[in-house]
Steps between C-alpha positions, in 0.01 A plus 500: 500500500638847445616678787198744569239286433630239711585714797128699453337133438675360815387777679119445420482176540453387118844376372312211337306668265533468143638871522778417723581145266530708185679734754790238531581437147546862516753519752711195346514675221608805613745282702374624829528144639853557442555674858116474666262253569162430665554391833920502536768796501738448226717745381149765554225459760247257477192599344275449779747685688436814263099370525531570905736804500247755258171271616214755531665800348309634217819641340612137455493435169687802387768485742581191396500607144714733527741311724512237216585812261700665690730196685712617804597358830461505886138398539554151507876480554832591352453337203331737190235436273628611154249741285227284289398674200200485295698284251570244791138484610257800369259737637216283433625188691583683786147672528346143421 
């Protein structure tokens, strides 16, 4: 599942919907799975990790965008996320 919709689906309860399954042949394609997965740290946070840290804010969904954009460091660790452009996973997969 891509990163967003797996965090926001995790949060609300509905990661096995057929959103969240299309969701994860996003997120291998994107290579997400590459550093996160659903329930273990791996090089990144565990989705359900990110699910529980932004669970109830409304904002959730774009933060996360724009985390995925934007990479960085020091939320979860030393470790950064690199930048993820639109031609690594687009606009429309992360609003999915």
């Amino acid at each position: 599942m891509k990163f967003v919709q797996i965090a926001c689906a995790l949060a609300l309860g509905v990661a096995a919907s057929s959103s969240a399954m299309a969701s994860e042949e996003i997120v291998k394609k994107a290579r997400c799975t590459a550093c996160h997965a659903v329930d273990q740290k791996r090089v990144g946070p565990a989705y359900k990790d990110v699910a529980a840290k932004y669970k109830g804010q409304p904002d959730a969904v774009n933060k996360l965008m724009a985390k995925v954009r934007a990479g960085g460091a020091g939320n979860w660790g030393d470790i950064p996320m690199m930048p993820n452009g639109p031609d690594k996973i687009s606009d429309a997969d992360l609003k999915l």
